[in-house]
N, C-alpha and C positions, 0 to 999 in steps of 0.2 A: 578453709575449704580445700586448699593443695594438698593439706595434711592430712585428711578423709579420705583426698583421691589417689593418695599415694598409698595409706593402708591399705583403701578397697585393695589396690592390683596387686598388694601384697600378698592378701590374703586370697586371692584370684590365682595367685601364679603359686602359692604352696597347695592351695586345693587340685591345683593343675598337676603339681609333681606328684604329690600323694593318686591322683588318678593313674598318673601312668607306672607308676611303680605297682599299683595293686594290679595295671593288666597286664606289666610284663610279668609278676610273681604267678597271674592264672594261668600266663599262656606256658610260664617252667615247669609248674606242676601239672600241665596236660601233657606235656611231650617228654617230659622225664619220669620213668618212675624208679622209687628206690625200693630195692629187694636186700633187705636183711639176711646177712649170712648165718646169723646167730655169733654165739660165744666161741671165737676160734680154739679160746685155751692155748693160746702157742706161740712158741718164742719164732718160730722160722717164718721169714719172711714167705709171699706167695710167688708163684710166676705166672707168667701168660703168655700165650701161644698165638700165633696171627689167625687163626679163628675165635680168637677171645674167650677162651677155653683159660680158665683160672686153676692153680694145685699149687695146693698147702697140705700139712699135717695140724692135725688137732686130736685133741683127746676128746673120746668119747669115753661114755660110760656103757658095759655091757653088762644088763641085768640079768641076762640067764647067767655069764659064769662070773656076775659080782665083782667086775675088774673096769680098770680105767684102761683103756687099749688108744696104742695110737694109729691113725687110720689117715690112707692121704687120700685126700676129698679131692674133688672137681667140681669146681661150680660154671653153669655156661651162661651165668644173667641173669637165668631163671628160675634154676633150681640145684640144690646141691647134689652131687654123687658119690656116694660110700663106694673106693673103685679099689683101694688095696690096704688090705689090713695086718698091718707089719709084724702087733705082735700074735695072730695065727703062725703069720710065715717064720715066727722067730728071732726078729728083730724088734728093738726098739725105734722109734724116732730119736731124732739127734739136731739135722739141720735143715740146710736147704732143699727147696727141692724144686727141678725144672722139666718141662712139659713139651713137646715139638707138635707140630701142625700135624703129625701119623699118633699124636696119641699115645703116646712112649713115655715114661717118665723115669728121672734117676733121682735117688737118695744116697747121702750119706747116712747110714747106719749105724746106732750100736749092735752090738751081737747081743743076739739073746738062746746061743747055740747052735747059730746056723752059720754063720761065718765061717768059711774053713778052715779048719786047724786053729780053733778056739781064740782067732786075732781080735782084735779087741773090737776093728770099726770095719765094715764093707760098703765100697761104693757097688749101687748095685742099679741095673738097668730095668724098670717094671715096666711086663709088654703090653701090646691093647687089649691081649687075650688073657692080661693079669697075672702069666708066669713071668719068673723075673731071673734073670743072671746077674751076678755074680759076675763085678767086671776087676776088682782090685781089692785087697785089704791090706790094711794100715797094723801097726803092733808095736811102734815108738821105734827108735833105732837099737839097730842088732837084735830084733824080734822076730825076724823070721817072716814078715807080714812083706807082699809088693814093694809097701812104702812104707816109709818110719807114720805119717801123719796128712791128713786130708786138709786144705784150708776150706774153708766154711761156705766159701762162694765158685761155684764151676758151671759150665753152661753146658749146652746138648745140640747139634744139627739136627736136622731129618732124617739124616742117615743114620742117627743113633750113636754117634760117635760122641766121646764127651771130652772135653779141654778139662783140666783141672790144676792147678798151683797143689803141688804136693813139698814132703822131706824124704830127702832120699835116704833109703835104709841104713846105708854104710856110715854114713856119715852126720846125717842130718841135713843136707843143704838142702837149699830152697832151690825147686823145678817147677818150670810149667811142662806137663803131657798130655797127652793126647791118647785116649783109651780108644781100639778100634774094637774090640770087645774083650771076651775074659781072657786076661791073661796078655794081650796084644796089647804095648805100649810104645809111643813113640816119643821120645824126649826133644822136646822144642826148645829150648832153653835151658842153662845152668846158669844160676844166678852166683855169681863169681864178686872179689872184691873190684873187680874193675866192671863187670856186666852187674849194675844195680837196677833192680826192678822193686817198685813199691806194689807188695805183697797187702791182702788185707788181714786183719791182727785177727 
């Protein structure tokens, strides 16, 4: 008899877990919903913005002129936004790319003829009004470029000013700067044998 009444509550109290698990999975799927970005296609990570304003690059495909283009999107939660199309303006996609609260976005780029004086890579400031400057380029050391080389991860203010770990042309050492726009740099750092800073690879 103990051993019937100790099933029953057994089976009492799993019918009991299984109930409330099925109302807390109804009440996640009413107050969450999930919105599919599609297929990013792309190595660069995304960023976000304290309006929750998401920008990435991805490849798309353009059927009128039959080409793979890379295109840096905006997604606000609910719907994606096609907001700068790199290779129109000339450029390739390359890396990262980060987003401010004014709607401002920077990339590092490859060149695809637009870079100044044919440097290999440009960091470049894209506005809200989707004209874009032209803050620094890269061309290896003793290339002629701002910097010898971009590191792969740099962030942005509001102000539009962008931090970045760069190599310095002459030589190659590792810096962090500070772009206040083209051409305007300020060096915060040299990373020296006795001043060590872990740089991402």
């Amino acid at each position: 008899m103990n051993q019937r009444r100790h099933k029953a509550h057994f089976l009492a109290a799993i019918f009991g877990l299984l109930f409330f698990i099925s109302q807390v999975n109804s009440a996640l799927a009413q107050n969450y919903t999930f919105n599919s970005l599609g297929e990013v296609n792309s190595t660069t990570p995304p960023s976000i913005n304290n309006l929750g304003k998401v920008a990435y690059i991805r490849r798309v495909f353009d059927q009128v002129q039959s080409r793979n283009e890379s295109v840096v999107m905006i997604h606000d939660g609910t719907s994606e936004t096609a907001f700068f199309n790199l290779d129109d303006a000339g450029f390739f996609g390359q890396s990262y790319t980060v987003i401010n609260d004014n709607g401002a976005l920077a990339a590092v780029v490859l060149n695809g003829g637009t870079c100044p004086n044919n440097h290999l890579n440009c960091l470049i400031r894209i506005n809200p009004n989707q004209t874009f400057t032209v803050l620094a380029t890269a061309n290896g050391v003793g290339g002629g470029g701002d910097f010898a080389e971009f590191q792969n991860f740099f962030s942005m203010n509001n102000a539009g000013q962008v931090a970045v770990a760069v190599r310095r042309t002459s030589d190659g050492a590792n810096q962090i700067v500070r772009i206040d726009g083209a051409g305007v740099f300020t060096v915060i750092v040299t990373i020296t044998a006795t001043f060590l800073l872990s740089l991402p690879v």
